[in-house]
C-alpha positions as a Markdown table, in Angstrom:
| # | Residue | x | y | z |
|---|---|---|---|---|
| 1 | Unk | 71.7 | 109.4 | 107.0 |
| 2 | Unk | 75.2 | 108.4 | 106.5 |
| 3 | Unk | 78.5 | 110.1 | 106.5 |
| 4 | Unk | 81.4 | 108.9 | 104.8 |
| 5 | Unk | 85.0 | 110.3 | 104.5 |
| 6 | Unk | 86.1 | 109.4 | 100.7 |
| 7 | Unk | 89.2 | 109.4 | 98.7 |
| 8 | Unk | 90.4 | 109.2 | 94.9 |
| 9 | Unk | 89.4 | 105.6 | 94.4 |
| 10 | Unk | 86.0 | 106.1 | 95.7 |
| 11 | Unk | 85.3 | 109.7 | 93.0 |
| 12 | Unk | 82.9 | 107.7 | 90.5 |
| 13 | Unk | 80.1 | 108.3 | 93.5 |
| 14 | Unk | 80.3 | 111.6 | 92.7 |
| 15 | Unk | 80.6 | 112.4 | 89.1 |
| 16 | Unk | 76.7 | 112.5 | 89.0 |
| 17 | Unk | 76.4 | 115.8 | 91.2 |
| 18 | Unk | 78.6 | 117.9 | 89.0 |
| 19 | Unk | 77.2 | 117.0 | 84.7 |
| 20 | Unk | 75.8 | 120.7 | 84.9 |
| 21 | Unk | 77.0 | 122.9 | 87.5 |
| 22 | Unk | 79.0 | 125.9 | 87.8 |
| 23 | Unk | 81.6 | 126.3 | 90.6 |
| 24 | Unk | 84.3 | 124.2 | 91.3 |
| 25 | Unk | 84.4 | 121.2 | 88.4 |
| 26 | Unk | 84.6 | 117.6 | 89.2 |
| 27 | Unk | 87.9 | 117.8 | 87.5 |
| 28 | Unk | 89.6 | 120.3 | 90.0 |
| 29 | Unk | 88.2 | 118.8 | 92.7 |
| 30 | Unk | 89.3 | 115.5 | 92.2 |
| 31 | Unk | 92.8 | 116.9 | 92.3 |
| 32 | Unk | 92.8 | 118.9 | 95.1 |
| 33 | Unk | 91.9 | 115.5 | 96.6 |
| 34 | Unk | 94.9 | 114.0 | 95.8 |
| 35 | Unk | 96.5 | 116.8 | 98.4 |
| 36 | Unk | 97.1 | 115.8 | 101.7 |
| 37 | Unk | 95.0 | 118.8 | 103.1 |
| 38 | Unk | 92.0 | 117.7 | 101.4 |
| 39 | Unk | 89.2 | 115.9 | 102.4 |
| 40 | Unk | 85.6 | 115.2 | 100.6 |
| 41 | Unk | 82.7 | 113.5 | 102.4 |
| 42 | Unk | 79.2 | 112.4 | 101.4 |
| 43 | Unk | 75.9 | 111.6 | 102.9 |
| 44 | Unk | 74.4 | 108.3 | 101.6 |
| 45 | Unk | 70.6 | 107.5 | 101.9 |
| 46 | Unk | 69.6 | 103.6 | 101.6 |
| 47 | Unk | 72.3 | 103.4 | 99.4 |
| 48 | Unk | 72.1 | 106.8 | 97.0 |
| 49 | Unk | 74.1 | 109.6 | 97.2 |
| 50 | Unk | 72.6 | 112.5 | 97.6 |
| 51 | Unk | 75.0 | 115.3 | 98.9 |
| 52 | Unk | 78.7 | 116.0 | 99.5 |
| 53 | Unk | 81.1 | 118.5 | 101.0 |
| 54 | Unk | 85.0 | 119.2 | 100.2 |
| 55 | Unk | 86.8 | 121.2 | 102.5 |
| 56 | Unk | 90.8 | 122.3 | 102.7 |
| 57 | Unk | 92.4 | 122.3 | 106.0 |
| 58 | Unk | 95.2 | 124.7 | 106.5 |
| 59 | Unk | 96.8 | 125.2 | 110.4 |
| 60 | Unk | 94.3 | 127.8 | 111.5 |
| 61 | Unk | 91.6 | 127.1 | 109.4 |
| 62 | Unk | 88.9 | 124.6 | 107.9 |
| 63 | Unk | 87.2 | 126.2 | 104.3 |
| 64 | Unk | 84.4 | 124.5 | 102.8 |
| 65 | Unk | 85.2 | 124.4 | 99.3 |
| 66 | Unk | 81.6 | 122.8 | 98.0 |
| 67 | Unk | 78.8 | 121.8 | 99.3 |
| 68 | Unk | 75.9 | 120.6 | 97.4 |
| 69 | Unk | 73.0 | 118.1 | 97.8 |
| 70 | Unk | 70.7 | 116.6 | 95.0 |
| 71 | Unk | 67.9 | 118.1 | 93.9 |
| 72 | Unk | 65.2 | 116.2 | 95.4 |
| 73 | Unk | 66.9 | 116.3 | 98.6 |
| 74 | Unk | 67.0 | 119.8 | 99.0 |
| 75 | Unk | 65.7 | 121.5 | 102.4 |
| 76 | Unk | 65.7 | 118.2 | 104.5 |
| 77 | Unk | 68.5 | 119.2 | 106.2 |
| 78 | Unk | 71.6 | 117.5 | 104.5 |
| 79 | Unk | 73.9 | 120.1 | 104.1 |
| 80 | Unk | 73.5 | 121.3 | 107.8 |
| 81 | Unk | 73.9 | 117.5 | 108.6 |
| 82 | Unk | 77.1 | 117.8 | 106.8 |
| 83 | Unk | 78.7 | 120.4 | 108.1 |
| 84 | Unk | 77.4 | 119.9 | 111.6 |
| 85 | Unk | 79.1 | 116.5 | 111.1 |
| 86 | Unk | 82.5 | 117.0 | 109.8 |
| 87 | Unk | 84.0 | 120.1 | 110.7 |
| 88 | Unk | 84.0 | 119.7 | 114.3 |
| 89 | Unk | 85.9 | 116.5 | 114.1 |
| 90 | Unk | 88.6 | 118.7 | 112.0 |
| 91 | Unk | 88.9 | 121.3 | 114.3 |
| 92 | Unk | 91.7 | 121.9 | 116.7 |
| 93 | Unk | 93.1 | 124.0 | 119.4 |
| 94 | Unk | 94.9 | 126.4 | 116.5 |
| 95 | Unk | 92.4 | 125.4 | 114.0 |
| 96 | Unk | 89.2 | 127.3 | 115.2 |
| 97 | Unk | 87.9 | 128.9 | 112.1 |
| 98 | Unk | 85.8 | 127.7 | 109.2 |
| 99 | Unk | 85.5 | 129.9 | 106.0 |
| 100 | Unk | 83.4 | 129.7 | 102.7 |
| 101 | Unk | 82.3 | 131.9 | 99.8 |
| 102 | Unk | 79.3 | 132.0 | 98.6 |
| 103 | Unk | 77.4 | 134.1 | 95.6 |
| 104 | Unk | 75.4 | 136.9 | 97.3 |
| 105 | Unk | 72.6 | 136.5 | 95.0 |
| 106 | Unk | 72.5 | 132.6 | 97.4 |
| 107 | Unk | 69.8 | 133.4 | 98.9 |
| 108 | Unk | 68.8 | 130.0 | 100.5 |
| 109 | Unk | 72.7 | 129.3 | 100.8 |
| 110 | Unk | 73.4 | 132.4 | 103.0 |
| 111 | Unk | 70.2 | 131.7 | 105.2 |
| 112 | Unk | 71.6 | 127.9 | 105.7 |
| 113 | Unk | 75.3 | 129.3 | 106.6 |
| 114 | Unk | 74.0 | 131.9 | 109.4 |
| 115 | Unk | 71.7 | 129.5 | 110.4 |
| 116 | Unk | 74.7 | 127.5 | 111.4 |
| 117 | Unk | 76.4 | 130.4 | 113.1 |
| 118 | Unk | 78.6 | 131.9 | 109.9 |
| 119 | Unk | 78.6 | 135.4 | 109.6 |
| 120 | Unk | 79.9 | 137.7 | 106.8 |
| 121 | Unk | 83.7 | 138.1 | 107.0 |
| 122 | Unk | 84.2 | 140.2 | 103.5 |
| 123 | Unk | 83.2 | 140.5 | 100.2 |
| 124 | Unk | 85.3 | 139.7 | 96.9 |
| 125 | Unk | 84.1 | 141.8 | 93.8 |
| 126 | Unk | 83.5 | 140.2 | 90.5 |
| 127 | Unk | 84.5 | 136.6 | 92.2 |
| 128 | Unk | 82.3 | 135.0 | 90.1 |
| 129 | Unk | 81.1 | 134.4 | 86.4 |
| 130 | Unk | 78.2 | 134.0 | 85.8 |
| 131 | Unk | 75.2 | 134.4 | 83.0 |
| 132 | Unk | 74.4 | 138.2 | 84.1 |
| 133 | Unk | 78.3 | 138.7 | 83.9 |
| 134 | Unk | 80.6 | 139.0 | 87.4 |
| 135 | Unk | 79.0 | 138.4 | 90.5 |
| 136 | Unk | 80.7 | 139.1 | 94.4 |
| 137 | Unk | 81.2 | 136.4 | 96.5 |
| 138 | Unk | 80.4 | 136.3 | 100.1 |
| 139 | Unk | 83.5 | 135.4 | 102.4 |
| 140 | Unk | 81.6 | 134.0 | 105.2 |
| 141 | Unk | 83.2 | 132.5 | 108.6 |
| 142 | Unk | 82.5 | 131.2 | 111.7 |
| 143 | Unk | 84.7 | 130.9 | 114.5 |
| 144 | Unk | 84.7 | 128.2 | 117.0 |
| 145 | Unk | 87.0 | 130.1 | 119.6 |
| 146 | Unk | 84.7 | 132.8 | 121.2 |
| 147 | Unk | 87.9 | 135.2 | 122.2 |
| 148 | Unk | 88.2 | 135.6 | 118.3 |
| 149 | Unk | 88.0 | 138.8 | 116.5 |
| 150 | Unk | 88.2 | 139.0 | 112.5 |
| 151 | Unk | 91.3 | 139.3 | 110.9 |
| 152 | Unk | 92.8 | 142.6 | 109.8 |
């Protein structure tokens, strides 16, 4: 299982994972790319995509924008291999937190994320759209500095 850090000119890998999807689009992503506090990286299998991670880095913080792996490659393990992978590389000595949001009907997701050590930070009502109408987003976090308390 590969990693690979990618950039604009390599996007065409990933148009695939987002033909019928809700969250972020394809579109939007590809410009936050363009950003120089972007970064996107996929995992590659004997060639074939089969997941891939954005996340935004600001001074204190890494948050993981989208994550997703292809369907047949679900529960093996990719998406923890992806964030196990990447975000400690992008961590620093002020940057000791990593955030994401996630729908709280994400059952599978949420296990995955405290799994890896993120617990629930806050909640955002109505965050997102969805077929049954709004839906509230878990703010999950996990800090990498133990002294760390949540933020007011």
């Amino acid at each position: 299982m590969q990693v690979i850090e990618i950039g604009v000119d390599d996007l065409s890998e990933l148009a695939s994972f987002y033909d019928h999807t809700d969250g972020p689009s394809f579109e939007a992503l590809s410009q936050l790319l363009q950003k120089p506090h972007t970064r996107a990286f996929l995992v590659n299998i004997h060639g074939e995509v089969v997941g891939v991670l954005w996340l935004l880095l600001s001074d204190d913080a890494v948050e993981i924008i989208d994550v997703r792996v292809a369907d047949a490659y679900r529960r093996q393990g990719i998406a923890s291999h992806l964030i196990d992978t990447v975000t400690p590389n992008l961590l620093t000595q002020e940057r000791t937190d990593i955030f994401l949001d996630v729908r709280e009907t994400n059952s599978a997701a949420i296990a995955l994320y405290e799994r890896l050590g993120f617990s629930l930070e806050s909640r955002r009502r109505g965050y997102y759209r969805g077929a049954q109408g709004r839906e509230d987003a878990l703010v999950m976090r996990k800090s990498l500095n133990p002294s760390a308390t949540s933020p007011s």
